[in-house]
C-alpha positions in Angstrom: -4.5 -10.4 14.8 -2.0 -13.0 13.0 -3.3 -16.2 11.6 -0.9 -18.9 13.4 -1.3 -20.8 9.8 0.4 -17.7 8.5 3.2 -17.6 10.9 6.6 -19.1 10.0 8.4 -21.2 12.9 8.1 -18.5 16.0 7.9 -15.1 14.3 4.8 -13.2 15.0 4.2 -9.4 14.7 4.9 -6.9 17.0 1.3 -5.1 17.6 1.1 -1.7 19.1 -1.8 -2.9 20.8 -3.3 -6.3 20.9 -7.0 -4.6 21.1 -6.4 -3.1 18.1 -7.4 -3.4 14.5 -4.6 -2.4 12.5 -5.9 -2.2 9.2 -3.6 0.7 7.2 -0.6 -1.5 6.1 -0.5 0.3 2.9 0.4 3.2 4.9 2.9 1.7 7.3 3.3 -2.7 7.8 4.1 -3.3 11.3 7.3 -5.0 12.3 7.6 -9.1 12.5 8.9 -9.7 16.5 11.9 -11.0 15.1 12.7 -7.6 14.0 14.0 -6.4 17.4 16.7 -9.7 16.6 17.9 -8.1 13.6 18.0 -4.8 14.5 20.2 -5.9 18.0 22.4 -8.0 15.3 23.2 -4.7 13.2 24.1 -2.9 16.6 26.7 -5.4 17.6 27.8 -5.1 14.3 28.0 -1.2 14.1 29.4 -1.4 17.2 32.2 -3.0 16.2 33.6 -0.4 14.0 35.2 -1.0 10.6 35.6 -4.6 11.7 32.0 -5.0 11.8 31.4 -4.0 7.8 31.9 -7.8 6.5 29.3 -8.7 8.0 27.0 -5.6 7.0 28.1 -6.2 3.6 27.1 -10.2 4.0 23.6 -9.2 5.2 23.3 -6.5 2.0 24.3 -9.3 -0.3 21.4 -12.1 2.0 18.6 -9.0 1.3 19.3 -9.2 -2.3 19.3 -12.8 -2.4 16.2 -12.7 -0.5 14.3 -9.8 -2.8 15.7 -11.8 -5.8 13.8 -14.4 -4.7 10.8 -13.2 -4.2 10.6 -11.7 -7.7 12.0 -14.7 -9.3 15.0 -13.5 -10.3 18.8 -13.4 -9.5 20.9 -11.4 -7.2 22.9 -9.0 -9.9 19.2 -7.6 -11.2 18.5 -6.4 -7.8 19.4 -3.4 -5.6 18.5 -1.0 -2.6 17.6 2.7 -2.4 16.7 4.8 0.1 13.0 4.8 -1.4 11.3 4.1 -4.5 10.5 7.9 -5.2 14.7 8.3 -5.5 14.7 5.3 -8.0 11.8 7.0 -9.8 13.9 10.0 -9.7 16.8 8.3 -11.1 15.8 5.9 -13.5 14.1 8.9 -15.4 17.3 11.0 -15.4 19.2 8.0 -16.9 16.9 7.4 -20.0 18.1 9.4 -23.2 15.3 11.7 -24.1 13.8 13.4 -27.0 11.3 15.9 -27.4 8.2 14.5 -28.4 8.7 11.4 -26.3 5.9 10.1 -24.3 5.1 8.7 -20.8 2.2 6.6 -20.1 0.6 6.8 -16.6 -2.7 6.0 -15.5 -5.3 8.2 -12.9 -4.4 5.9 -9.9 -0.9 6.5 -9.2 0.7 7.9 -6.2 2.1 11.1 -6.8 5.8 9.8 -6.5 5.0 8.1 -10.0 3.1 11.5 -11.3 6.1 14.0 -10.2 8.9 12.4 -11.2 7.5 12.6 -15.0 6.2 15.8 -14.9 9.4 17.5 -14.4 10.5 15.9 -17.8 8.2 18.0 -19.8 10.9 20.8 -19.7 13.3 18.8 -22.0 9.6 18.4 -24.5 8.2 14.8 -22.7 4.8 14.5 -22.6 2.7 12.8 -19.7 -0.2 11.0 -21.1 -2.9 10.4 -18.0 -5.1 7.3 -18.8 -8.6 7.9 -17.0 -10.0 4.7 -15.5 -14.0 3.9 -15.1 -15.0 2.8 -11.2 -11.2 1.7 -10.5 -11.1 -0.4 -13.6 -8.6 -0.5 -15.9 -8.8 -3.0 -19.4 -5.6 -3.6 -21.4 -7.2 -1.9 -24.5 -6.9 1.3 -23.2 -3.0 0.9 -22.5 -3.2 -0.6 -26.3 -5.0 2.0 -27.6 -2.5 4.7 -26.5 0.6 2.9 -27.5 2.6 4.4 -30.7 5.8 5.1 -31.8 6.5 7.9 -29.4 6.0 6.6 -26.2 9.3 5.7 -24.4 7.7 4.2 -21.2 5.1 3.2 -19.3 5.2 3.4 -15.9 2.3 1.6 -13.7 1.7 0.7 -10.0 0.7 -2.9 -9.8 -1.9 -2.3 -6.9 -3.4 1.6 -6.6 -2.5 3.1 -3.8 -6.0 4.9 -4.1 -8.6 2.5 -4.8 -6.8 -0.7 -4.4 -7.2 -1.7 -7.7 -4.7 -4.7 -9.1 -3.5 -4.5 -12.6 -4.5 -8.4 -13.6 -3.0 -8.4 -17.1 1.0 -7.4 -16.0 2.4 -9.7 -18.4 -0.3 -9.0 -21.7 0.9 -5.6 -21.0 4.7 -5.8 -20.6 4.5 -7.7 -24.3 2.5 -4.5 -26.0 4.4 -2.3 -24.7 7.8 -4.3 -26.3 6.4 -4.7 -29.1 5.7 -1.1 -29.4 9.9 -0.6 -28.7 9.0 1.4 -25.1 10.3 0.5 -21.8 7.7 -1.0 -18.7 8.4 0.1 -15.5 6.6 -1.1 -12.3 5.7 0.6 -9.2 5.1 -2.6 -6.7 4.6 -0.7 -3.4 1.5 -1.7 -2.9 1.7 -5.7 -4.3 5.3 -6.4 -2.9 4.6 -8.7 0.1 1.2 -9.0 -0.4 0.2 -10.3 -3.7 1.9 -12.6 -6.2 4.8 -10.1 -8.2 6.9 -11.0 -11.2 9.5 -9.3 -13.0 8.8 -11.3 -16.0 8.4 -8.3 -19.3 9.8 -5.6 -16.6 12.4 -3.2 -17.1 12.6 -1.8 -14.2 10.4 -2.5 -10.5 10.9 -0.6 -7.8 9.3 -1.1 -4.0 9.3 0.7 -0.5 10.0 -1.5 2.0 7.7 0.2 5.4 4.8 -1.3 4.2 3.5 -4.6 2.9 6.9 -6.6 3.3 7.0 -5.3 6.9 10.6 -3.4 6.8 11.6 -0.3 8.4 12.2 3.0 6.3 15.4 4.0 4.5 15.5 0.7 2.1 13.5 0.4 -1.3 14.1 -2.7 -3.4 15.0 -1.7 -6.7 14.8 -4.3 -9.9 17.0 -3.7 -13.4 16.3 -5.8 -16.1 20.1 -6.5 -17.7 19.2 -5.9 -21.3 18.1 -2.6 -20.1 21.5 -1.5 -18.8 23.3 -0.4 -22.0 20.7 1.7 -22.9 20.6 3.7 -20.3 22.9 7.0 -19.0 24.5 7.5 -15.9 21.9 9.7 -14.4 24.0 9.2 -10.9 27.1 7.8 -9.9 29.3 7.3 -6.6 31.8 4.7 -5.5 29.6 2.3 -4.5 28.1 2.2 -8.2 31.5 1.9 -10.0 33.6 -1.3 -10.8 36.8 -0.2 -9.6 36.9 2.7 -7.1 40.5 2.9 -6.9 41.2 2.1 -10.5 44.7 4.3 -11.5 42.9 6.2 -13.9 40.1 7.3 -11.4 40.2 11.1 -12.0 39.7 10.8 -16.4 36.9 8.2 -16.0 34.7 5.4 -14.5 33.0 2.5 -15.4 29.8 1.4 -13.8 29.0 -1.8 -12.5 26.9 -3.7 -15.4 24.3 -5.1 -13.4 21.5 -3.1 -10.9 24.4 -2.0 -8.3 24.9 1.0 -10.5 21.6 2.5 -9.2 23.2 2.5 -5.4 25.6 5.5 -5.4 27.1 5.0 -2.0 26.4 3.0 1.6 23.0 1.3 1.7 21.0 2.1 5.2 22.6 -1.6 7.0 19.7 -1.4 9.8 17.4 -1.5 7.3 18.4 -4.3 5.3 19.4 -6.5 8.7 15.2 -6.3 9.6 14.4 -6.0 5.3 16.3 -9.3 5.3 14.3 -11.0 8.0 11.3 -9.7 6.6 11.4 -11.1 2.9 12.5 -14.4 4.1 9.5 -15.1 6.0 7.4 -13.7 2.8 9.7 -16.2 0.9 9.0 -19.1 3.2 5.4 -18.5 4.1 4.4 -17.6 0.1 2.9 -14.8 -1.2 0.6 -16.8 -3.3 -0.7 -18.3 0.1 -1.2 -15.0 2.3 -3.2 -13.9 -0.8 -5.3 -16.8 -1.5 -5.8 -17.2 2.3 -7.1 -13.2 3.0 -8.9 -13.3 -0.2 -12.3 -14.6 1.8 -11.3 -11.9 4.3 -10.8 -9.2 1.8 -14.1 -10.2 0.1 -16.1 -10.0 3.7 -14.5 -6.5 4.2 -15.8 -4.9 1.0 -19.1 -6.1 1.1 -20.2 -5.3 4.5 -18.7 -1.9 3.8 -21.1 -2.2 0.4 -23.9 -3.1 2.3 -23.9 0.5 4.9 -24.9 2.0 1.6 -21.0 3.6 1.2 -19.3 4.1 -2.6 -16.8 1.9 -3.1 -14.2 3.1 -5.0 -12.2 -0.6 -5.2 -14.2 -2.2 -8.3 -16.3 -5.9 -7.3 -14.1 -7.8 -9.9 -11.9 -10.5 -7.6 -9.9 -10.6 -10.4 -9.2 -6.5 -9.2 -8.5 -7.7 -6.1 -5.2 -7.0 -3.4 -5.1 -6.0 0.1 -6.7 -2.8 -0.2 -10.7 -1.7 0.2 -11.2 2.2 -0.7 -14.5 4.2 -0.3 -16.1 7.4 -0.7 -16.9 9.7 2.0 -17.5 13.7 2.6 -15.2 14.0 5.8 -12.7 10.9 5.5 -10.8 12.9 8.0 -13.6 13.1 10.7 -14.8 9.6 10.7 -11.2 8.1 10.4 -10.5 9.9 13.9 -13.6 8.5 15.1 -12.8 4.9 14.1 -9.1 5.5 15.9 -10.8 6.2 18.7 -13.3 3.0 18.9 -9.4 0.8 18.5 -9.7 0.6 14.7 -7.0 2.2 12.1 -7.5 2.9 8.5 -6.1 6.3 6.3 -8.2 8.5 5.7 -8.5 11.4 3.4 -8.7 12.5 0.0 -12.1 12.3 -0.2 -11.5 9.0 1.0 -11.2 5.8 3.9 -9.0 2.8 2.9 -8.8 -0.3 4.8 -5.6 -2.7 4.3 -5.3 -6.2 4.9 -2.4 -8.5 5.8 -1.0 -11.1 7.7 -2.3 -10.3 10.8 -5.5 -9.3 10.1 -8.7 -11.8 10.8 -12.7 -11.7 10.4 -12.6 -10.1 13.8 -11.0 -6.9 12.8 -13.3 -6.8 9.6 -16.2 -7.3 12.1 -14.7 -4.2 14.0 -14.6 -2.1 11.1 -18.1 -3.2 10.2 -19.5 -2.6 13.2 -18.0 0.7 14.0 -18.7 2.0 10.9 -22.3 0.9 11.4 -22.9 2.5 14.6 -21.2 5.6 13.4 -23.7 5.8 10.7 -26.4 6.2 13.3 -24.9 8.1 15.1 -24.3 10.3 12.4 -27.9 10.1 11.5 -28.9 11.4 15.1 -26.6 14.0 16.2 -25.9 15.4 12.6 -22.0 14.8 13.2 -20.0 14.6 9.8 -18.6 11.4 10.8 
């Protein structure tokens, strides 16, 4: 349910049910109303042919603008991809290698950010896995690891998993340049939903379908410029070049020198027409607000899910806090079925249920959860179920 003191002028969010407590944004966000708008505006557009591209190409260059804006920084630093996994993907084949060279990770990343690393460790990389305590994370165990070997670091800002929020981004992006390593940033999970700055980052990256409420098909890619001459072309297509019809087009190329390298060809228009949309009313409404304002809500979430006697795998700290609750459970699968059916949606799995919180979520769908899960409970107790 949407807070009206959330809404910006007439938007509101387009609910698949309004007797429903949607709480697995960090799975998929729902669309804003105004979505069906944008996504009509790309159609006329498309429809119009070739004639229709200015426009497309306008829209592209408003999305950047927009994204720019929301991490505080300026158009030329910012780009689309289809997803963040492909700018994972890419970003590591563009980085000049040797063996020995290190990766630091942590225990709570998405596999996206686990994969993409991995592969490396055919040209001699190593992955070095940082095990966390109860979901927390202190900056002296990033410090601790940090030497002259690693070449990057590569963290998620919010844990997919447990919901855990990195609070000391910007203590950590100056060790690890002053150890001489690049700091990448997966911002998935935070995008949209908590405060984000590219200030010490190298290199963000973001999907889109979740927290800032976009379709699939568009992640938001960030390049720090200083970064750019040390990096290879790990890709390349017209759309990353400066001059595609340059008269010397089949001896060489040069790349653009700002984060339009990293697009290789057309970016997917309808989702940067409702990606657009989205980000401006994040940019207008502020993410600073939405988070302080669900913070109560968040806090009321995890401990009535405390007090049913569950392990909660998202640590009590507020200063840990984001949008995400995780706990523990022997059949996540089983009781996240049964929630679906009482009107309530959460993931579930892993070993795991994780609620998510956003802008139009209340107290009431926290009391939902809370009482379902409750009843659930005694049930479970008196019929044996594995729920």
């Amino acid at each position: 349910m949407m807070s009206r003191e959330l809404s910006c002028s007439e938007k509101s969010v387009l609910l698949s049910g309004n007797d429903m407590a949607y709480l697995d944004t960090a799975a998929e966000g729902l669309l804003l109303e105004s979505s069906r708008s944008a996504l009509l505006e790309y159609l006329a557009d498309k429809s119009l042919g070739s004639l229709g591209r200015t426009h497309m190409y306008q829209i592209e260059t408003e999305a950047a603008r927009a994204a720019a804006h929301l991490l505080g920084t300026v158009e030329n630093n910012v780009t689309f991809m289809a997803n963040a996994t492909d700018a994972l993907n890419l970003f590591g084949s563009s980085i000049r290698w040797t063996p020995g060279d290190e990766i630091l990770i942590t225990d709570m990343e998405f596999p996206s950010n686990v994969v993409c690393w991995l592969r490396l460790r055919d040209l001699g990389v190593r992955v070095h896995v940082i095990q966390t305590r109860g979901g927390r994370i202190e900056l002296d165990q990033f410090v601790s690891c940090l030497n002259a070997r690693t070449k990057l670091v590569s963290v998620s800002q919010v844990s997919y998993k447990t919901g855990t929020q990195i609070p000391f981004m910007k203590e950590l992006a100056r060790e690890v340049y002053r150890c001489g390593a690049m700091f990448l940033v997966d911002a998935t999970q935070a995008l949209g939903r908590v405060p984000v700055t590219v200030d010490g980052v190298d290199f963000l990256v973001a999907s889109s379908y979740k927290w800032l409420l976009g379709m699939h098909g568009a992640g938001v890619i960030y390049c720090a410029p200083h970064l750019l001459e040390r990096l290879l072309p790990g890709a390349a297509g017209w759309y990353s070049v400066t001059d595609l019809f340059a008269p010397d087009r089949f001896e060489r190329f040069s790349l653009k020198m700002n984060a339009g390298r990293f697009a290789g060809g057309m970016p997917n228009f309808a989702s940067l027409y409702i990606l657009r949309d989205s980000i401006q009313f994040f940019n207008e409404a502020g993410v600073a607000r939405i988070d302080s304002d669900l913070r109560p809500t968040v806090k009321r979430a995890r401990e009535g899910i405390a007090s049913l006697g569950y392990e909660l795998l998202t640590p009590a700290d507020e200063v840990y806090a984001s949008g995400i609750i995780s706990f523990a459970h022997p059949a996540p699968e089983e009781l996240g079925q049964a929630l679906l059916e009482r009107g309530v949606v959460v993931w579930a799995g892993d070993g795991r249920v994780r609620a998510s919180i956003h802008v139009y979520n209340d107290e009431t769908d926290i009391d939902c959860l809370i009482a379902n899960l409750r009843e659930l409970g005694a049930l479970r107790c008196s019929t044996r179920l594995l729920v």
